[in-house]
C-alpha positions as CSV (number, residue, x, y, z in Angstrom):
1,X,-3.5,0.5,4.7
2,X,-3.4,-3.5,3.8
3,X,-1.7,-3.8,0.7
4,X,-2.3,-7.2,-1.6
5,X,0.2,-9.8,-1.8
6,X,1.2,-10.5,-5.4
7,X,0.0,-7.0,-6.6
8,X,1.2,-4.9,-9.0
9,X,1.0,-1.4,-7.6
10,X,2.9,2.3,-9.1
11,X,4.9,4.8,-7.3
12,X,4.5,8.3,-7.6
13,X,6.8,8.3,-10.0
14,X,5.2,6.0,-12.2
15,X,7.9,2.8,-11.1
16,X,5.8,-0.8,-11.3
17,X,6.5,-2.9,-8.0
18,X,5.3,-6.5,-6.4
19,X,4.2,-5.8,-3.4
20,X,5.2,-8.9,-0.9
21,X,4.5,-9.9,3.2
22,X,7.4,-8.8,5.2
23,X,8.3,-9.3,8.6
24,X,6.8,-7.6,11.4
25,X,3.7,-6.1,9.8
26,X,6.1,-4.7,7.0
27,X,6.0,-4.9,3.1
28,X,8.9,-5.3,0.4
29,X,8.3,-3.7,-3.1
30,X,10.3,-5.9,-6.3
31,X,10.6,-4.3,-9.4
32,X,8.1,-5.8,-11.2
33,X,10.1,-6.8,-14.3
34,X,12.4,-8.7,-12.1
35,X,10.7,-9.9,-9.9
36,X,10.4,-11.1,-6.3
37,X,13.8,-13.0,-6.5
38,X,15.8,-10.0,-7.1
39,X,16.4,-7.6,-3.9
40,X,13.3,-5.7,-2.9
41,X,13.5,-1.7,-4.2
42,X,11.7,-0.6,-1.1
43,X,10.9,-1.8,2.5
44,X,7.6,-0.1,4.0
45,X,7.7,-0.2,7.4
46,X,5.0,-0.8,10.2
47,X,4.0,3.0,10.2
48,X,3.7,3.3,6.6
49,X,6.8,4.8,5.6
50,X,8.8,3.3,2.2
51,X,12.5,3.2,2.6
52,X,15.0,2.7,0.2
53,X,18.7,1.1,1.6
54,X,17.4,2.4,4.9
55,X,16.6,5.7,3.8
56,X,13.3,7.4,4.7
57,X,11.8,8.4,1.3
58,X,9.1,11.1,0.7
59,X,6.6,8.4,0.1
60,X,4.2,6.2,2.2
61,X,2.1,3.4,1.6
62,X,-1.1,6.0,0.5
63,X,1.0,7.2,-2.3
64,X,1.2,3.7,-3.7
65,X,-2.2,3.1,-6.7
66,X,-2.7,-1.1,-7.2
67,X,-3.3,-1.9,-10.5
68,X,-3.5,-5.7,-10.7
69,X,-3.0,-8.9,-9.1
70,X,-1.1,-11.6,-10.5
71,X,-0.8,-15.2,-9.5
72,X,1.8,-17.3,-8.2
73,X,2.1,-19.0,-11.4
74,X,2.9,-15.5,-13.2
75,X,5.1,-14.5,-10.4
76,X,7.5,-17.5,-11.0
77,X,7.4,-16.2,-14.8
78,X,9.2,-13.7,-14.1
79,X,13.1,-13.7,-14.0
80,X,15.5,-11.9,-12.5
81,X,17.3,-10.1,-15.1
């Protein structure tokens, strides 16, 4: 699964993230009312698989539900708090 740069997606457990590009075919989740600036909550690897602080989780990248986009203009907006 491809997920969207810049898009607002929920976990499971119902947690707003920004999903951005990471390295290697990876992807970092932000909290979305901090940010991209502030430390990612979640790094999903190449295979799919979200980690937290290295830690396998129970969740992959299918259990993740986009619900918008938002530009880089509204992505500076935000602030880390």
């Amino acid at each position: 699964m491809y997920l969207n740069e810049n898009s607002i997606y929920v976990l499971p457990d119902g947690r707003e993230v920004i999903a951005r590009s990471g390295t290697h075919g990876g992807y970092f989740l932000h909290d979305r009312l901090k940010g991209s600036m502030a430390p990612p909550l979640y790094l999903i690897d190449k295979s799919g698989q979200l980690l937290s602080w290295g830690r396998v989780t129970r969740w992959t990248i299918n259990d993740l539900r986009e619900i918008r986009h938002i530009s880089p203009q509204q992505l500076q907006q935000i602030r880390v708090v």
